[in-house]
TISE-325743 format. One record per residue (C-alpha): residue in one letter; x, y, z. Coordinates in steps of 0.02 Angstrom, whole numbers, plus 32768, in hexadecimal, padded with zeros to 4 digits. Layout:
<rs>
aXYZ...
</rs>
This chain:
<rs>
x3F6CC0691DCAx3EE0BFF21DBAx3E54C0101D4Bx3DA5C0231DA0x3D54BFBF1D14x3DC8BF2C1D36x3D93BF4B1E01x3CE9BF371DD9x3CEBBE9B1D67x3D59BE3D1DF5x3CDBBE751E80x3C4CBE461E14x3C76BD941E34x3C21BD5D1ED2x3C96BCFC1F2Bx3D2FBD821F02x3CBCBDF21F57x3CA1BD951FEFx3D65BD751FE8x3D99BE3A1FEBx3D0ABE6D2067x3D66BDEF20E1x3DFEBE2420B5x3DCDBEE920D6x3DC1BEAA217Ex3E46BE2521A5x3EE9BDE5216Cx3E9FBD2B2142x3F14BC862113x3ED1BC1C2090x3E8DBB96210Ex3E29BC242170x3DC7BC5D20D5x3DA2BB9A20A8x3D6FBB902158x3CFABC482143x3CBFBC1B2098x3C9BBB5A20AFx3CF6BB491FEBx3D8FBAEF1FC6x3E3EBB261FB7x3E55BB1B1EF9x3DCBBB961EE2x3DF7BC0F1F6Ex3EAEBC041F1Fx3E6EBC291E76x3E08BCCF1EA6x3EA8BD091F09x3F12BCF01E84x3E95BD671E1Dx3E94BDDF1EA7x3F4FBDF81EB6x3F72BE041DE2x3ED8BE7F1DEBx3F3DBEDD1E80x3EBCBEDB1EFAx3F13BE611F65x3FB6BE331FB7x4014BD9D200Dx4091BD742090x40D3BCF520C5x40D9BCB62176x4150BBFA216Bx40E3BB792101x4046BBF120FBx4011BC84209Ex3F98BD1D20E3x3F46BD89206Bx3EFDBE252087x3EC1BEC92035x3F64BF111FC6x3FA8BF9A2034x3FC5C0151F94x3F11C00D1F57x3EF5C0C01F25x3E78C1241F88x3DF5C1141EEEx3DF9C0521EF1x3DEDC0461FA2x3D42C0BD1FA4x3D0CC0501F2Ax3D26BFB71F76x3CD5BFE92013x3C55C0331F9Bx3C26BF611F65x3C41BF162010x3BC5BF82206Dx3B41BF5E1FC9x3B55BEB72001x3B68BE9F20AAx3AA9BE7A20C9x3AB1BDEA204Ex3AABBD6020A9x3B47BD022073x3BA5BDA020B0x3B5CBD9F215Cx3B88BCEB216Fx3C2EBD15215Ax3C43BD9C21D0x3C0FBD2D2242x3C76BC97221Bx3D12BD182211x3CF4BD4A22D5x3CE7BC9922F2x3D8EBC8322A9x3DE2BD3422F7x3D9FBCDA239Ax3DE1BC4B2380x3E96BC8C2361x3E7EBCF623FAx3E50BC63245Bx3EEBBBE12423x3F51BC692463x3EFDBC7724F8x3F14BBBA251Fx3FBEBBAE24F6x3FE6BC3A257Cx3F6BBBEE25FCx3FD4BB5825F0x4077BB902600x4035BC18267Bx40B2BBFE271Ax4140BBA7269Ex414FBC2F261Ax420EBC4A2647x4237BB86267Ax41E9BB4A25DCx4237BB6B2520x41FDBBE824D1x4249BC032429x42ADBCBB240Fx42B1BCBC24C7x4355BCCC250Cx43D2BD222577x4426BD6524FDx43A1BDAA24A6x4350BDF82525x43FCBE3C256Bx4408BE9324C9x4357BED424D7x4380BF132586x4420BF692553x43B7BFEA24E2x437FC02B257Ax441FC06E25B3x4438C12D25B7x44DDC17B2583x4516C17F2636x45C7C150268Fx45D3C0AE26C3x4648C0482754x465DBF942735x46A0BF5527E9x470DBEC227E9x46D1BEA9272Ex473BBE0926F9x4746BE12263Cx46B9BE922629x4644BE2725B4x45B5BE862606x4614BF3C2607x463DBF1D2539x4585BF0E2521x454DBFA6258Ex45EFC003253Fx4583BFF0248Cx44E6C08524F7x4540C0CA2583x459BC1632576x4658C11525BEx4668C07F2625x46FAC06026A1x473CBF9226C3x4788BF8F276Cx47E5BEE4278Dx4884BEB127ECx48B9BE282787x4923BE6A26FCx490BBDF02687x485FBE0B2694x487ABEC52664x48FBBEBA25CEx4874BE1F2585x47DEBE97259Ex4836BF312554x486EBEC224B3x47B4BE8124B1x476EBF362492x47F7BF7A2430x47D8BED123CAx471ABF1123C6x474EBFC623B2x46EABFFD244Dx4743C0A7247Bx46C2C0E22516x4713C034257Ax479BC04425D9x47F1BFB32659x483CBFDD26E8x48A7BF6F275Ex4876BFB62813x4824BF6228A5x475CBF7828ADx478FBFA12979x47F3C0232949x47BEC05B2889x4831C0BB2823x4787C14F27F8x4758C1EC283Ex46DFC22528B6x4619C23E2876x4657C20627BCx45F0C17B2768x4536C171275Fx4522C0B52770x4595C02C27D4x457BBF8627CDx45D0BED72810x45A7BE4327B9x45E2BDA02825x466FBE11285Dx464EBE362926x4668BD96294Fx4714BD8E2920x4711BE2A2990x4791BE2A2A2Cx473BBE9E2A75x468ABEB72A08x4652BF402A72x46E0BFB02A4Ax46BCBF822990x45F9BFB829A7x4642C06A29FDx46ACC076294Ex462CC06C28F3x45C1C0F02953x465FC1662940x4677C14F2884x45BDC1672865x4566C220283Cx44DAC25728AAx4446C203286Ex44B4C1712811x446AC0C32840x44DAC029286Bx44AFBF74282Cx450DBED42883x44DFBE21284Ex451DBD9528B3x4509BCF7290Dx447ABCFA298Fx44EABCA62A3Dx4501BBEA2A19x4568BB612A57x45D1BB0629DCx468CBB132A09x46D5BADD2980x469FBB80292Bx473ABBCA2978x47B2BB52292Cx474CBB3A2874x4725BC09285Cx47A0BC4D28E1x46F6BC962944x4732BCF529DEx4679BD022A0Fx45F4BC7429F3x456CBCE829CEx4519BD682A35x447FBD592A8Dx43E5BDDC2A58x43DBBE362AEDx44A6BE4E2B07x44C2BEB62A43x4413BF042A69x4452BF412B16x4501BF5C2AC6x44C2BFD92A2Bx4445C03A2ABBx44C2C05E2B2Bx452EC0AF2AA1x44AEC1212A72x445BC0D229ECx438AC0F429C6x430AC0992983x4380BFFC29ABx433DBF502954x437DBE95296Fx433BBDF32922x4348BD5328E6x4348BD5C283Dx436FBCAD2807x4393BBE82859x43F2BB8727FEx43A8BADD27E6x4443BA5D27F2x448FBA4E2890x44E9BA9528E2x4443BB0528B7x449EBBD528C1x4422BC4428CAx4448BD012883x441EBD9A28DCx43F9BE512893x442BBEDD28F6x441CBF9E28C7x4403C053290Cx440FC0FB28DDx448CC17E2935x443DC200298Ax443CC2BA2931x44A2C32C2985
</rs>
């Protein structure tokens, strides 16, 4: 515990006082204080390295600079005393200077901020933006899943049903290729993810039960579709009153050669066809959108579909 005596001497020397009645306020870097105090580094450094061996202060670091501020663990005595010296000086004029200057500063920080984003306002999400990425903010998103039953329709190898498998409650893989099903069953045994099972069925004809998963979803699947309606009609007969249904595919477009490159059946589907599609089946509070354009040609933009079955 530190010794009130030794509190006193250190705050009996101006400048240290001026230093901890900024920091009672504001986690400062070295440059902000020179900046406060109008004084140099080396003797701003020296009183902060008195501060911290007396215990009054801490420091982190934040890449090449250092903040200090008030040590977190001062005990409730040296705190009350602390406060006790700042407010006996916070008429002298010195001190009032520096309040002032430190608002300048806080305003200042508040204000480079504020730039920055009025710049980029418009290009946020074109422009880099470092920790910003898919993947991160797919694994943000994923915390958000309830422990529910999940269908993934025509899912492929399932990368996005393994990660949903990690929150939901079970989730089923429904694919008729069947190497598709024995490589996505080794993948989560390989991961030991028990809740995920593949199976190889047809998403027109799907090997579940009536009303038994909370969530469906096909992800660049009902275009492949022979018949994509009778997949959509699957999907309402799998799903639980009240379950929702998500489909994300290719807004209508005309390049041909996707049938030969991706074996499409379907190039796309306009808006107004899957939102006329997933109404007539039943579905409420039925969304579609574009969600995203692709900016090389042949330029595939990616709809967003989803509704909720009706309750009883």
């Amino acid at each position: 515990m530190t010794d009130p005596l030794d509190t006193l001497k250190l705050l009996a020397d101006p400048t240290r006082l001026r230093v901890v009645a900024l920091l009672a306020r504001e986690e400062l870097s070295v440059a902000e204080l020179q900046e406060i105090l109008d004084m140099g580094q080396s003797r701003i450094s020296s009183h902060l390295a008195l501060l911290r061996q007396g215990g009054l202060t801490s420091d982190r670091k934040d890449g090449k600079r250092s903040f200090y501020s008030l040590a977190r663990q001062l005990p409730e005595a040296e705190r009350k005393l602390i406060a006790a010296a700042c407010e006996a000086a916070s008429s002298r004029p010195e001190l009032e200077n520096d309040a002032a200057n430190l608002a300048r500063i806080l305003e200042k920080r508040r204000k480079h901020a504020e730039q920055y984003f009025n710049t980029v306002a418009g290009r946020l999400g074109k422009n880099y933006c470092p920790g910003r990425t898919w993947e991160g903010i797919g694994h943000f998103l994923l915390h958000l899943t309830p422990k529910i039953t999940i269908a993934d329709l025509g899912a492929g190898e399932g990368v996005l049903a393994q990660l949903l498998a990690q929150r939901a409650e079970c989730v089923h893989c429904i694919d008729n290729s069947r190497k598709m099903v024995e490589f996505g069953t080794e993948l989560a045994k390989k991961h030991g993810i028990e809740n995920l099972h593949y199976q190889l069925g047809d998403i027109e004809s799907v090997p579940l039960a009536d009303a038994s998963v909370d969530l469906a979803y096909l992800s660049q699947a009902l275009h492949h579709a022979r018949k994509p309606q009778q997949a959509l009609a699957e999907a309402h007969r799998i799903l639980k009153p009240g379950g929702r249904l998500i489909v994300l595919d290719l807004k209508e477009h005309t390049f041909e050669k996707a049938r030969e490159l991706y074996a499409d059946t379907w190039l796309g589907f306009a808006e107004n066809t899957l939102y006329q599609w997933l109404k007539e089946l039943g579905f409420e509070g039925v969304d579609v959108s574009v969600v995203s354009c692709e900016e090389q040609e042949p330029h595939f933009e990616t709809l967003l579909a989803s509704g909720l079955k009706a309750d009883g």
